[in-house]
C-alpha positions as CSV (number, residue, x, y, z in Angstrom):
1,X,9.6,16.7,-34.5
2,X,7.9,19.4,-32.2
3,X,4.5,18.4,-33.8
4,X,5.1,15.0,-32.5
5,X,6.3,16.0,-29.2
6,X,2.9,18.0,-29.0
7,X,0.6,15.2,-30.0
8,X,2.3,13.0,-27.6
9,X,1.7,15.5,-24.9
10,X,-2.0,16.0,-26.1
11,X,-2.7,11.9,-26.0
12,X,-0.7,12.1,-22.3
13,X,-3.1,14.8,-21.2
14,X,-6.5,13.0,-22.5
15,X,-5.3,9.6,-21.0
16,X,-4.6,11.2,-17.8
17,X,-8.2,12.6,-17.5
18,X,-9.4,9.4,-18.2
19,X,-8.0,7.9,-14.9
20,X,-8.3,11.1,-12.7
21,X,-12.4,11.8,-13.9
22,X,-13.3,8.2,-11.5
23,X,-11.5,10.6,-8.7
24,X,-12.8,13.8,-9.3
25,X,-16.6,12.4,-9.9
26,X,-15.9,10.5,-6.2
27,X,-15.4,14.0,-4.4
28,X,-18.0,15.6,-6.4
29,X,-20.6,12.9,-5.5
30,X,-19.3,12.9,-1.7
31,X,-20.3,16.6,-1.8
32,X,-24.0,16.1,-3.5
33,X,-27.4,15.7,-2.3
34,X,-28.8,12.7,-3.0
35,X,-31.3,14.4,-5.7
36,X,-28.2,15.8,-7.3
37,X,-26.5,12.7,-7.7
38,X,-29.1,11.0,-9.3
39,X,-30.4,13.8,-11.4
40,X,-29.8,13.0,-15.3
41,X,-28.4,14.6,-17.5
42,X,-26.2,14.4,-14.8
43,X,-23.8,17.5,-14.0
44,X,-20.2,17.6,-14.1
45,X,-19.8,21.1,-12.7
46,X,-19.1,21.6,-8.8
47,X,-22.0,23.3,-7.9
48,X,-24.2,24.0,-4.8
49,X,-21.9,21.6,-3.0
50,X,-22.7,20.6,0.7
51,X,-20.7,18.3,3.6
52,X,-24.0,17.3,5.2
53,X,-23.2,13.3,3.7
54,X,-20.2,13.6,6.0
55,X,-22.1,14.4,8.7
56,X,-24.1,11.7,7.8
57,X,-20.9,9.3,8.2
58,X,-19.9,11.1,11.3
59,X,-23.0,11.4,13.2
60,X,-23.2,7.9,14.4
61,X,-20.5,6.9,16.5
62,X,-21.8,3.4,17.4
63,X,-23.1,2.1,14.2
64,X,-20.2,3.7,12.5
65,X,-17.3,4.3,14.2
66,X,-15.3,6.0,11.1
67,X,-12.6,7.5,13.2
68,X,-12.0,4.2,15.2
69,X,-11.8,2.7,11.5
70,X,-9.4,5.3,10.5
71,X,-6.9,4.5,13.5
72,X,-7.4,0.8,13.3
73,X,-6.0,1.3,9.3
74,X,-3.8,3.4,10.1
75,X,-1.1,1.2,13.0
76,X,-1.9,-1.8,10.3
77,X,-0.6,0.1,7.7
78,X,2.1,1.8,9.5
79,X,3.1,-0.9,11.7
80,X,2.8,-3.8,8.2
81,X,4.6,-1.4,5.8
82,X,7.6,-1.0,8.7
83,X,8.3,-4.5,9.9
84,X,7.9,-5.9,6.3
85,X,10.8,-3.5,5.2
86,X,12.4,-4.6,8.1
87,X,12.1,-7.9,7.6
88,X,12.7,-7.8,4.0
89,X,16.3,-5.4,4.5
90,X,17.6,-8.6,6.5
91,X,16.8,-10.9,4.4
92,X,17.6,-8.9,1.3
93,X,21.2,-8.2,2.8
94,X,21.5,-12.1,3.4
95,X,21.0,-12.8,-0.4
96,X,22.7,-10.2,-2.0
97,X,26.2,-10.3,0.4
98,X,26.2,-13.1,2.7
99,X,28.0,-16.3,1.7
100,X,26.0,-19.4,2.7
101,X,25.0,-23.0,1.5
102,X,22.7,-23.2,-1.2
103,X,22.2,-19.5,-1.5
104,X,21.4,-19.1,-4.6
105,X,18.7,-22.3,-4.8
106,X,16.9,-20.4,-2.1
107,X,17.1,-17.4,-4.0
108,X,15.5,-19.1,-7.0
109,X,12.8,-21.0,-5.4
110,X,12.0,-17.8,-3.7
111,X,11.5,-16.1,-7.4
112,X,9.1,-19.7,-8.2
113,X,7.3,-18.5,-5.3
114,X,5.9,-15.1,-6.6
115,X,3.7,-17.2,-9.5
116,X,1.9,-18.4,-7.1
117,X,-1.3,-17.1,-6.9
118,X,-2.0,-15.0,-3.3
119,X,-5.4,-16.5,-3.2
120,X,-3.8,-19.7,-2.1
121,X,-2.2,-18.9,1.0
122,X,-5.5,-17.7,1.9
123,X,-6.9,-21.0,3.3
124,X,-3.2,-21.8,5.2
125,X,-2.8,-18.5,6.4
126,X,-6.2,-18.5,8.0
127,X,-5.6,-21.5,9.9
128,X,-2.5,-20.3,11.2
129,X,-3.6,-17.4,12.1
130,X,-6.9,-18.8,14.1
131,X,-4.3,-21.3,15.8
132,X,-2.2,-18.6,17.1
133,X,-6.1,-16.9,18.6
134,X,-5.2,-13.7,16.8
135,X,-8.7,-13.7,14.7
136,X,-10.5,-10.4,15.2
137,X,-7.4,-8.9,16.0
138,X,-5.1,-5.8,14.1
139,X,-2.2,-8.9,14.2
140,X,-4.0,-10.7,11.6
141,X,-3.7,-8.5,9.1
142,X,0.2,-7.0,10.3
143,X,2.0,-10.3,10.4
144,X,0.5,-12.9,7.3
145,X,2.8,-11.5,4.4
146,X,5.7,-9.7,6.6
147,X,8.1,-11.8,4.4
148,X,7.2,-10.2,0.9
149,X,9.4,-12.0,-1.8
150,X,8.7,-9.1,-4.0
151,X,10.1,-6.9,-1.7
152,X,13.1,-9.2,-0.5
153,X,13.6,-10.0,-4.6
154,X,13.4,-5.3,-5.1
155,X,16.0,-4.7,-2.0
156,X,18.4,-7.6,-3.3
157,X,18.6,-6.2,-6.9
158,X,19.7,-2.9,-5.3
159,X,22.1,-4.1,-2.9
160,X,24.1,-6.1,-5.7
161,X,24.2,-3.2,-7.5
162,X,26.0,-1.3,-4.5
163,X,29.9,-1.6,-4.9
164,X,31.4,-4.3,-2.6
165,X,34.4,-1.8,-2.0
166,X,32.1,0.6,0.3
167,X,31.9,-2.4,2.9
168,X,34.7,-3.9,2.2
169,X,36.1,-0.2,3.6
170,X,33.6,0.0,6.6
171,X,35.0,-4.1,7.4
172,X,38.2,-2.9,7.3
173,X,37.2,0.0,9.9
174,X,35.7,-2.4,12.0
175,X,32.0,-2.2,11.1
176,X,30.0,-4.9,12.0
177,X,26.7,-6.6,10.4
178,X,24.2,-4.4,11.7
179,X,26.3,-1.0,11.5
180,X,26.8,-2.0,7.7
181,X,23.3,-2.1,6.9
182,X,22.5,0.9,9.1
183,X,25.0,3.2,7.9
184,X,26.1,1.8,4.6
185,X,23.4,0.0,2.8
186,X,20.2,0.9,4.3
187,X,21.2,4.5,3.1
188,X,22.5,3.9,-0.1
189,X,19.2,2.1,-0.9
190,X,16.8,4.6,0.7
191,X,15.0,5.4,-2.3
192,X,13.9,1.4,-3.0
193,X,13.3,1.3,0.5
194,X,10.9,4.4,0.2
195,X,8.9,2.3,-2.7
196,X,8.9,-0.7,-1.0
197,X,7.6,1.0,2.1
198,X,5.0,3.0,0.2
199,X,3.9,0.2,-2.1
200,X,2.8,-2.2,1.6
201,X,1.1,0.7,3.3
202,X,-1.0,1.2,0.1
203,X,-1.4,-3.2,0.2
204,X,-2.3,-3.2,3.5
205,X,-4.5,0.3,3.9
206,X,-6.4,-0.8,0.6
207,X,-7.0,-4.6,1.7
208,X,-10.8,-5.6,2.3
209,X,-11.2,-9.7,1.6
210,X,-8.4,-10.7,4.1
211,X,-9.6,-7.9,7.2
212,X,-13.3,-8.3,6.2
213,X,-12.7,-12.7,6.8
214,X,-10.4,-11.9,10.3
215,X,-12.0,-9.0,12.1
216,X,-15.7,-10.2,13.4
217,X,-16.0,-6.8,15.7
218,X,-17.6,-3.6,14.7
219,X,-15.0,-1.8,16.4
220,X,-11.8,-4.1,15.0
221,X,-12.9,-3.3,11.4
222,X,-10.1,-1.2,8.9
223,X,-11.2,1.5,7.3
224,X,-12.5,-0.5,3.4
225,X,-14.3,-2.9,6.0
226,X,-16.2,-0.8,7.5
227,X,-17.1,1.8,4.6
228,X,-19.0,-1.4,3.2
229,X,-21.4,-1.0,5.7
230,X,-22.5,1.6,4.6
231,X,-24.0,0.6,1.3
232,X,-27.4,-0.3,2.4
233,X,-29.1,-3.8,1.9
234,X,-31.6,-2.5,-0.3
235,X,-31.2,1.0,-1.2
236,X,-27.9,2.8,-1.3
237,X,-26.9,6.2,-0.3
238,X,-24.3,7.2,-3.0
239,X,-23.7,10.4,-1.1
240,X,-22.5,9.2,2.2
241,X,-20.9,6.0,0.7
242,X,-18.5,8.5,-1.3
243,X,-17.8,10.9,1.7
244,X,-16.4,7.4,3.2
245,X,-14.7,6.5,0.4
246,X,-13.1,9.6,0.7
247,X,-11.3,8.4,3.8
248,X,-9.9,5.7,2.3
249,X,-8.5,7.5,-0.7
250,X,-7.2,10.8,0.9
251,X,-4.6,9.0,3.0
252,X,-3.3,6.9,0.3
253,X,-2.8,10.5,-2.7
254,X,-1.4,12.4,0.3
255,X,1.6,9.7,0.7
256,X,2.2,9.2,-2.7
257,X,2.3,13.0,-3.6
258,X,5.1,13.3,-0.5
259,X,7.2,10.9,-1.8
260,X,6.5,10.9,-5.3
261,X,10.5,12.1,-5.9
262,X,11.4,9.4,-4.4
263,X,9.3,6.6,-5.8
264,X,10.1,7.8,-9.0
265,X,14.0,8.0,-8.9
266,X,13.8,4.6,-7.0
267,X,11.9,3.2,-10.0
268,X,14.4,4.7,-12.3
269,X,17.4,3.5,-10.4
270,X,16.1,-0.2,-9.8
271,X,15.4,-0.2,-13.3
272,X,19.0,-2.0,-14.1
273,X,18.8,-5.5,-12.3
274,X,21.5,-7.7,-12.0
275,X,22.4,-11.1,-11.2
């Protein structure tokens, strides 16, 4: 039985190397000269290591504004990953305790709804958006897809699980609507919330068709926008390609690895869904 235990942990280990060498070969490559990078037999060792490809990225301001990039991907993120939880606790509450005509119907076409491929809202949402004049604009990419029916469908499964006798008790005290999702549900559901909330920033920080088809300016680009710019028409720089690719990636680890505890006990407790 321990034998097994340690081949398990042995195929773990080699499977996990396999899907972190793609990261480490990214930094080491964003910390290469060019004639390093393309030297073969190539070299896996970390050696004579430099930062001059970020300078590279850095030391045009106009043709590559990284840190305007960075903050433009950053309040999408931020401000996407907020109001869709927001939206999604109300409507989420709404399913799982309110009492209204043809609740569940809703409920179920909502569920049809997520087999439909993203790719066709693409078209509708475009439109809508151009209508409203908020092309080349950070609102394009914050409000199209506020009303995520994964998210709704992942809140909803946890608040039915939450025993109706803890608002029943905060009803009785006088607790209205708001203060019962505030101070009863919203906590007891903080973990799902914290994977919900993680799992849109990444969406939206990681996005490049939708932002690269909405944002025209230089300056209004997000961060995987813009880092395509710097692969060259007909010769590409590897080096400063990776430093930026670096930007993108760094942001999105450092989250995950702060909240890691609580994406996996959120996965672990919305593991038992219910009707």
């Amino acid at each position: 039985m321990r034998r097994r235990g340690f081949g398990i942990n042995i195929v773990a280990l080699l499977i996990s190397l396999i899907f972190l060498f793609p990261l480490y070969w990214t930094f080491l490559t964003a910390f290469r000269t060019e004639a390093q990078i393309l030297a073969w037999p190539p070299d896996f060792l970390p050696r004579n290591l430099t930062t001059s490809n970020f300078k590279e990225v850095l030391s045009h301001p106009h043709d590559t504004p990284v840190f305007r990039w960075f903050l433009n991907s950053v309040i999408a993120a931020v401000s996407y990953a907020s109001l869709s939880v927001f939206v999604g606790i109300l409507a989420a509450f709404a399913l799982a305790r309110l009492k209204f005509r043809f609740r569940d119907t809703y409920f179920k076409l909502m569920l049809v709804s997520m087999a439909v491929p993203g790719m066709i809202h693409f078209l509708p949402n475009y439109t809508t958006v151009e209508a409203f004049g908020w092309t080349d604009s950070l609102i394009a990419i914050i409000v199209p897809g506020l009303a995520s029916t994964f998210g709704i469908f992942l809140l909803r499964q946890f608040f039915i699980s939450i025993p109706r006798e803890i608002e029943e008790a905060s009803i009785i005290d006088g607790a209205n609507i708001r203060q019962r999702i505030l101070y009863i549900i919203a906590p007891l559901a903080k973990e799902s919330i914290i994977i919900l909330w993680v799992m849109n920033f990444m969406s939206n920080w990681n996005d490049y068709l939708w932002a690269l088809v909405v944002l025209y300016s230089p300056e209004k680009r997000t961060m995987p926008v813009g880092i395509s710019t710097l692969q060259g028409k007909y010769v590409t720089q590897y080096g400063p390609l990776m430093a930026g690719a670096l930007f993108v990636a760094v942001p999105s680890i450092l989250i995950f690895l702060l909240v890691q505890r609580y994406y996996i006990k959120g996965i672990d407790i919305s593991g038992g869904v219910k009707e």
